[in-house]
C-alpha positions in Angstrom: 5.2 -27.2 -18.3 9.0 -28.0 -19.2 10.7 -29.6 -16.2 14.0 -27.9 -15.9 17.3 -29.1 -15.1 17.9 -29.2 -11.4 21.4 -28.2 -10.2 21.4 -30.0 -7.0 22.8 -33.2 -7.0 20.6 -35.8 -8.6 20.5 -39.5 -10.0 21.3 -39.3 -13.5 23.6 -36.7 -13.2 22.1 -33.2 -12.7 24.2 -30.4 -11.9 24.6 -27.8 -8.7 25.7 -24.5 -8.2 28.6 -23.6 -6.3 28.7 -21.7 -2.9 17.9 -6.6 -34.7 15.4 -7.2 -36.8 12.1 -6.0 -35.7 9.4 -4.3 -37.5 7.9 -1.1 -36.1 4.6 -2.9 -35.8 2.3 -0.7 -33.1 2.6 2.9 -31.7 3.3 3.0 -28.5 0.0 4.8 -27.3 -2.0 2.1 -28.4 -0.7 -0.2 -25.4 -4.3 -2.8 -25.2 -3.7 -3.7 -28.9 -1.4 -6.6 -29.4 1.3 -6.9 -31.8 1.2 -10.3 -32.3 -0.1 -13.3 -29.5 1.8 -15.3 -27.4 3.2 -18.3 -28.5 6.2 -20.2 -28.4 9.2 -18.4 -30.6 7.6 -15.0 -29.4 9.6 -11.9 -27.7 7.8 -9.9 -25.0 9.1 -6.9 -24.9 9.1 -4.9 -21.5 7.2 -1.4 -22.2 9.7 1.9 -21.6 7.0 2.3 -18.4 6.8 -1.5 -17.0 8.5 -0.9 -13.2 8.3 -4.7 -12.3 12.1 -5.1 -10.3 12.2 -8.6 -11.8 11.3 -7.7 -15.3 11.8 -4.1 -16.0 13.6 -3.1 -19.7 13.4 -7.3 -20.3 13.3 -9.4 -23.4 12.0 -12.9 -22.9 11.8 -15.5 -25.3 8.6 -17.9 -25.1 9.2 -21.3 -24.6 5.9 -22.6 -24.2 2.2 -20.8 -23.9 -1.0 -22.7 -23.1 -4.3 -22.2 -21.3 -2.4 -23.6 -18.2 0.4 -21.2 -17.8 4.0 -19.8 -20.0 7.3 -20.1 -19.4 10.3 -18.0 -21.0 13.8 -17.0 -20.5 14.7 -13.6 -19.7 17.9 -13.1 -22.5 19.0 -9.9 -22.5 20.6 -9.6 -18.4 24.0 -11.3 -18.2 24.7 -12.4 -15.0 29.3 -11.1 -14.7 29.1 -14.9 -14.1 30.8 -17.5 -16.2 29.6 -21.3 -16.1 32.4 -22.8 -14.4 31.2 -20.6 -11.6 28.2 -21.6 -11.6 28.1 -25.6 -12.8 30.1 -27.9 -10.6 32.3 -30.3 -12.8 33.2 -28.5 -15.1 37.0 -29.1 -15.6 38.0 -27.6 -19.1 39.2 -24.6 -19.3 38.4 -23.8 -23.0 34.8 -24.6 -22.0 34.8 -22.7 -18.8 33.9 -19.4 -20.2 30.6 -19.7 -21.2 28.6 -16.6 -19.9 25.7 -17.2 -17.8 22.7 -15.2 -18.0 19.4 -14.3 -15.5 16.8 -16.4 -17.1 14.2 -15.4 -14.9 13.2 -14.9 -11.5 11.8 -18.9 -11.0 14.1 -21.6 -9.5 17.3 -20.1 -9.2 18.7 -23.5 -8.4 18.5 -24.4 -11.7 19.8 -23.8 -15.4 18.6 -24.2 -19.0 20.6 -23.9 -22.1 19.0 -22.3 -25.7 21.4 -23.5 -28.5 20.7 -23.3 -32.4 21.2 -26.3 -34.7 20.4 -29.2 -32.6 18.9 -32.4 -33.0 15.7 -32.8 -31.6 15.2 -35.8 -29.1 13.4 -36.4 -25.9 16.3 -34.1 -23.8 16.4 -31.4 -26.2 12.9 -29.8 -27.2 12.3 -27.6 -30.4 10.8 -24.3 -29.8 10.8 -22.6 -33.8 13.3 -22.2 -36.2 16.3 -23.2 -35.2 16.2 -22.8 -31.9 15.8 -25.7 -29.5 16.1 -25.5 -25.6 17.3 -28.4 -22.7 18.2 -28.8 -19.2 19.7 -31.9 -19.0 23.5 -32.4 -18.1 24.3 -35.0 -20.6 23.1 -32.8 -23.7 25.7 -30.0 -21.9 28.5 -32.5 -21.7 28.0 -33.4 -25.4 27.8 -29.4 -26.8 30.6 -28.9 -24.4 32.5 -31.6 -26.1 31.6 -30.3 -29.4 32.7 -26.7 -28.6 29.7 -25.4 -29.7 30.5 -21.9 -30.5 28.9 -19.0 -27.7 26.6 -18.0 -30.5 24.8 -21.0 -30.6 25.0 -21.7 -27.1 23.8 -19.6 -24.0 23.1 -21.0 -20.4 20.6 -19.0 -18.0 20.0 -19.3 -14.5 16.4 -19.9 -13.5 13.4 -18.6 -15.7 10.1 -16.9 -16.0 7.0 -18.2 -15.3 3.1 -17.3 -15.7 0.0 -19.4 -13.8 -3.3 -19.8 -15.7 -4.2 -16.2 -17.3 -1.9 -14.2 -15.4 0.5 -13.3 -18.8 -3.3 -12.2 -20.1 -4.2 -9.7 -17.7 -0.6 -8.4 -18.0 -1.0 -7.8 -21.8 -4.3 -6.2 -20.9 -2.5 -3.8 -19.3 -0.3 -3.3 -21.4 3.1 -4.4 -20.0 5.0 -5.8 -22.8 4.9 -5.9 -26.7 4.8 -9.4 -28.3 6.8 -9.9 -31.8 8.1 -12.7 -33.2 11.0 -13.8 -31.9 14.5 -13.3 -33.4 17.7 -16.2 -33.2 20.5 -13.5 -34.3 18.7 -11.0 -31.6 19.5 -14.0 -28.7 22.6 -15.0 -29.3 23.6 -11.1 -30.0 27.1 -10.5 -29.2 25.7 -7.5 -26.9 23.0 -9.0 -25.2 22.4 -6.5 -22.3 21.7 -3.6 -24.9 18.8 -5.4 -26.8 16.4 -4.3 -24.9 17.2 -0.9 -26.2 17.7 -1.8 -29.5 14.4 -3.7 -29.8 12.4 -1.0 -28.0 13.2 2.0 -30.0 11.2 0.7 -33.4 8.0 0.0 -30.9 8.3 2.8 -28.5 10.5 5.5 -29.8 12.0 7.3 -27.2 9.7 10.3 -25.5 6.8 11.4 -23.2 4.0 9.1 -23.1 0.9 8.8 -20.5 1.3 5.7 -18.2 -0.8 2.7 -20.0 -4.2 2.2 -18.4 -4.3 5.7 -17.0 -6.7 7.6 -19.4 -9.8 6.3 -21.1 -8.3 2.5 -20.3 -5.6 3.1 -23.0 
C-alpha cells in the first residue's frame, strides 16, 4: 500500500498538525451489478441508501486496488479548515489558503495531496490521466513555491482504506457505484455538492427498496 506522509515530526522533514461528467450507466434497482471494477482512477460512489457515518453520500477516488487491500481519498467533504491550520511551517500567506479536505477516516495524523500536471518521480506517484498523488513535504514545498493554482492542487486529511476482500463484499452488497473517475469532478470548484451531482444520473432521486432486502437484489 502507499505509505503516506506523516505529520508528526520526522527525519527528512515530514509535517505535523497543529493543536460532471458521468454517464447514466446502471439503474439504481439493479445494485449487485457493477458499473465498472475497481481500479485505480475509479469513483465509488456512495448509494442514496449507504448509512456508514464515515462514508455516507461520499465520492472516493481510487488510488490503488489489489488482491491485498484499496486505498482512496474521500474528495467531496471539505474540512472549514485551511492548510496553514493544519500544516505547521507554513509561513506564506498567499499559500496559506489552501482548503483541506476529509480524506478518509484512516490516519488522521496525516495528509496527502492529489495535484494535476506533475512529473512523475519516486515522491510523486501517477494514478491515470493526469492526476498524480504524494505525501511528501518536499514535493508540497516545491507546488507551494510554484503557486500551483487550487484546481490543480487539493490536500486531504487522512484516507480510506479496505483489507483483503473487504471493498468486495461491500460491492456485493451493493454500497457504492464504480465509474471512472473524473479530474474536472475533483478539483470542482463546489466540491461538497458532487456527490449530488454525480448521484442523480445513477440513482435518480425517489423510492427504492433497501439493496439486499428482496430476492438478494
Amino acid at each position: 500500500m502507499m505509505a503516506c506522509l506523516c505529520l508528526l515530526p520526522e527525519p527528512g522533514g515530514g509535517v505535523r498538525l497543529h493543536a460532471a461528467l458521468l454517464p447514466a450507466i446502471s439503474s439504481p434497482d439493479m445494485p449487485r451489478t457493477l458499473d465498472h471494477e475497481p481500479a485505480a482512477g475509479m469513483f465509488l460512489i456512495a448509494r442514496r441508501d449507504l448509512e456508514d457515518p464515515h462514508f455516507s453520500r461520499s465520492v472516493i477516488y481510487l488510488l490503488e486496488h489489489s488482491p491485498e487491500g484499496t486505498t482512496g481519498l474521500i474528495v467531496n467533504r471539505p474540512s472549514g479548515m485551511k492548510l496553514a491550520d493544519v500544516v505547521t511551517g507554513i509561513s506564506d500567506k498567499a499559500t496559506a489558503g489552501y482548503p483541506m479536505y476529509f480524506g478518509g477516516p484512516v490516519q488522521h495524523s496525516r495528509v496527502m495531496m492529489l495535484m494535476r500536471n506533475a512529473n512523475q518521480t519516486r515522491l510523486v506517484q501517477h494514478i491515470v490521466d493526469d492526476i498524480y498523488v504524494s505525501a511528501d513535504r518536499n514535493v508540497m514545498n516545491r507546488l507551494l513555491a510554484e503557486n500551483k493554482p487550487e484546481d490543480e492542487l487539493h490536500f486531504y486529511i487522512g484516507h480510506a482504506g479496505w483489507t483483503a476482500g473487504q471493498l468486495a463484499r461491500e460491492l456485493e452488497r451493493g454500497s457504492w457505484h464504480v465509474v471512472k473517475g473524473n479530474a474536472q469532478a475533483i478539483f470542482s470548484v463546489e466540491p461538497g455538492t458532487l456527490w449530488d451531482r454525480l448521484i442523480e444520473p445513477l440513482e435518480p432521486d425517489g423510492l427504492y427498496v433497501k439493496a439486499g432486502l428482496i430476492n438478494g437484489s
